[in-house]
N, C-alpha and C positions, 0 to 999 in steps of 0.2 A: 233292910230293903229286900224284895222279892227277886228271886232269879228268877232271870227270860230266859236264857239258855246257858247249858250246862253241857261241856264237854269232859269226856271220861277220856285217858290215856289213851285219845288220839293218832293213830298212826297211818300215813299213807307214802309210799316207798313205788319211788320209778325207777326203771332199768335193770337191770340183772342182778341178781344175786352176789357175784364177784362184786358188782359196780353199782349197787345201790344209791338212788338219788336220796335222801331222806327230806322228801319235802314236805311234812308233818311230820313230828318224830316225839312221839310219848306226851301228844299236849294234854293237859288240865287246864281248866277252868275255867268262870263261873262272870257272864254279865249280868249285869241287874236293871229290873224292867223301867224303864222312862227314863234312858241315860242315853247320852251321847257320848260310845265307846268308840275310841279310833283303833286301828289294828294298824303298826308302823314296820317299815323293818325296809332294808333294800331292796333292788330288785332279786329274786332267785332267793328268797327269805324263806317263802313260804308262806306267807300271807294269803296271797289271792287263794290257793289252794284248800287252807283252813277258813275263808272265808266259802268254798263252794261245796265241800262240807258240811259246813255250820246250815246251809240253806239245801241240802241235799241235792246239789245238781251233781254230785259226783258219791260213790261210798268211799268206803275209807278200809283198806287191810284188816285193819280192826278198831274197837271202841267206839263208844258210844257216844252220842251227840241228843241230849235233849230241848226240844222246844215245850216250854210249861214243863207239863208232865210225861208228856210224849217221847220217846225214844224213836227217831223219824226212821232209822233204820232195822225198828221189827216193822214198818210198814209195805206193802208191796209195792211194785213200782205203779199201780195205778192209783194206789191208796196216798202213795208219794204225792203223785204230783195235783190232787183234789189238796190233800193238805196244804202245799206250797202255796195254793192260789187262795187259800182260804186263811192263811195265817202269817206267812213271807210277802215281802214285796221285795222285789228289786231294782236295782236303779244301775247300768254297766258303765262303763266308759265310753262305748262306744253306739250309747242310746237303745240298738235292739228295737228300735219301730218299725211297723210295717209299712214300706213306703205306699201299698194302695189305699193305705187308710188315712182319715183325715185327721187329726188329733183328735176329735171329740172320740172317731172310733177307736183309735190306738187304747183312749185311756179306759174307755169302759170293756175293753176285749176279754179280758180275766173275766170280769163277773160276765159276761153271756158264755166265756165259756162252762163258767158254773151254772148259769140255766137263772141266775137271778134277774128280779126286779131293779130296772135301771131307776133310782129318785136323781130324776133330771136335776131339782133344786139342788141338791149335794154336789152334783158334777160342775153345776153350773159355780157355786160359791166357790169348788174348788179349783178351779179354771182362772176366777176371780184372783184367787191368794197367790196363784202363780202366774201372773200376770198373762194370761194368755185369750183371756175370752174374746178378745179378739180375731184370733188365728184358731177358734174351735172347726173351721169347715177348711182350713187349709192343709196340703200335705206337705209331709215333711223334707221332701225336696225345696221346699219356698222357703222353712226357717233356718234363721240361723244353729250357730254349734248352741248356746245359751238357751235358745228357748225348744230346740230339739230336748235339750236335758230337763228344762223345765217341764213339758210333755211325759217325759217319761219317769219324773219324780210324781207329778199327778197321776198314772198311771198305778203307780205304788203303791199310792195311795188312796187310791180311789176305793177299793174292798176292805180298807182299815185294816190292814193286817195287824198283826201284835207288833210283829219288828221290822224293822226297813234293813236291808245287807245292798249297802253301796259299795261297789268296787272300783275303786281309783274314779270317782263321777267326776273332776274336776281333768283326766289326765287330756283330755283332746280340747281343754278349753283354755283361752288366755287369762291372768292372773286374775286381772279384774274381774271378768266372769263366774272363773271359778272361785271366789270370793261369796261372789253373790248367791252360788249355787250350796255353798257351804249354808252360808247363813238361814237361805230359804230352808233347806232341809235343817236344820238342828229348830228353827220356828216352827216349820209345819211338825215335826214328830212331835213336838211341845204342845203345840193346838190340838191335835188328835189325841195325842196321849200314848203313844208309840215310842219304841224303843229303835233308836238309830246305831249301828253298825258299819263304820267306813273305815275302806283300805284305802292307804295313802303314805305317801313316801316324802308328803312335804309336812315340813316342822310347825308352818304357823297352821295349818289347821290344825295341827294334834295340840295344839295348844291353847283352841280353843273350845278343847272337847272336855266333856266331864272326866272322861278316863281316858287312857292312853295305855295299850298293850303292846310292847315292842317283840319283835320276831327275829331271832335272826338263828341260817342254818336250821331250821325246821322245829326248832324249840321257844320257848318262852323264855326270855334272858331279862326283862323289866317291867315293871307295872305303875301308873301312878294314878 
C-alpha cells in the first residue's frame, strides 16, 4: 500500500539543554494513504506535537517529514502554508471557526484563500453528509459543540486535501457526540478517498481505527 506520510528521525526538544523536554524524540515512520491511523499515548506523550509536525504547523530540531513526495520542510514558510491549504486539512479540539463567519463561509475560507473556484454543488452535498445544510447561513455562536465540529470537519474537507490531521476532535465533546464525530470522519475520508490522522487518548476510538500508533515519552513504544 502507498505511503501518505513519511517521517525520518524526527526530533523536537523543549527547554534547556540541562532540562530538555523531549517531546518527539528520534521518531520513524510511515502511514499509508486511505487509512484511518490513530496516534494514542497520554497526556505529555508527545503526540499532539508529532502530530503539528506531521501537518507543518510547527518545525522540528531536526529530520524530515514527508507529504507524498514532498519534504514540507525544504519548503519556505509561504510555500508552507499554500501547500498546507492545498494538501492538509485540519480538524482541532477546539473547532478554530471564525466566529463572523457563517458556516457556509467558515467551510469555503481555505479555497478563496487560494483564489479558487467555489462548486457550490460540492459544498452544498457536503454540508448535506454532515448534516448541516441547514445551519449553512448560521454562525457559530448558535451551534452546538457537535455541529461546530461538524463545520469544521467539512471545512477539511471541502479543498480534498490528501490527508485530514485531527487533533483530540472528540476532546470538548460528550461521548455520544464524540462517537458520532468519529464515525462521520473515518465515513467522510472513505467517501472522498482521503487519509485520516487522529490524536486521541481514548481506547475505543483507537479501536476502531485501521491502525493504531501508540506514543509515549516522545518515542514510538507500539503499532497495530
Amino acid at each position: 500500500m502507498e505511503t501518505i506520510v513519511k517521517v525520518e528521525n524526527l526530533i523536537k526538544y523543549y527547554g534547556t539543554k540541562d532540562n530538555p523536554v523531549k517531546a518527539v524524540d528520534q521518531i520513524d515512520l510511515e502511514i499509508e494513504r486511505g487509512l484511518f491511523t490513530v496516534i494514542a499515548g497520554r497526556s505529555g506523550s508527545g503526540k499532539s506535537t508529532l502530530l503539528h509536525l506531521m501537518g507543518g504547523l510547527d518545525r522540528p530540531d531536526s529530520g524530515k517529514v514527508y507529504i507524498g513526495e514532498q519534504d514540507i520542510f525544504e519548503l519556505n514558510r509561504n510555500e508552507l502554508a499554500k501547500f498546507r491549504r492545498r494538501k492538509i486539512g485540519f480538524v482541532f479540539q477546539d473547532f478554530n471557526l471564525i466566529p463572523s463567519l457563517t458556516v457556509w463561509e467558515n467551510i469555503i475560507l481555505p479555497m478563496g484563500l487560494e483564489g479558487k473556484n467555489i462548486d457550490k454543488t460540492a459544498i452544498e452535498k457536503l454540508l448535506s453528509n454532515v448534516g448541516l445544510s441547514d445551519k449553512k447561513d448560521m454562525l457559530p455562536d448558535t451551534l452546538s459543540g457537535g455541529q461546530k465540529q461538524r463545520c469544521a470537519i467539512a471545512r477539511a474537507m471541502a479543498a480534498n486535501p490528501a490527508i485530514i490531521l485531527a487533533d483530540e476532535p472528540t476532546g470538548n465533546l460528550d461521548s455520544q457526540t464524540g462517537l458520532e464525530i468519529v464515525t462521520l470522519l473515518k465515513q467522510s475520508v472513505k467517501n472522498y478517498g482521503q487519509t485520516l490522522v487522529m490524536i486521541t487518548h481514548d481506547k475505543s476510538i483507537a479501536r476502531i481505527a485501521d491502525s493504531a500508533i501508540v506514543i509515549k515519552d516522545g518515542k514510538v513504544v507500539g503499532r497495530t
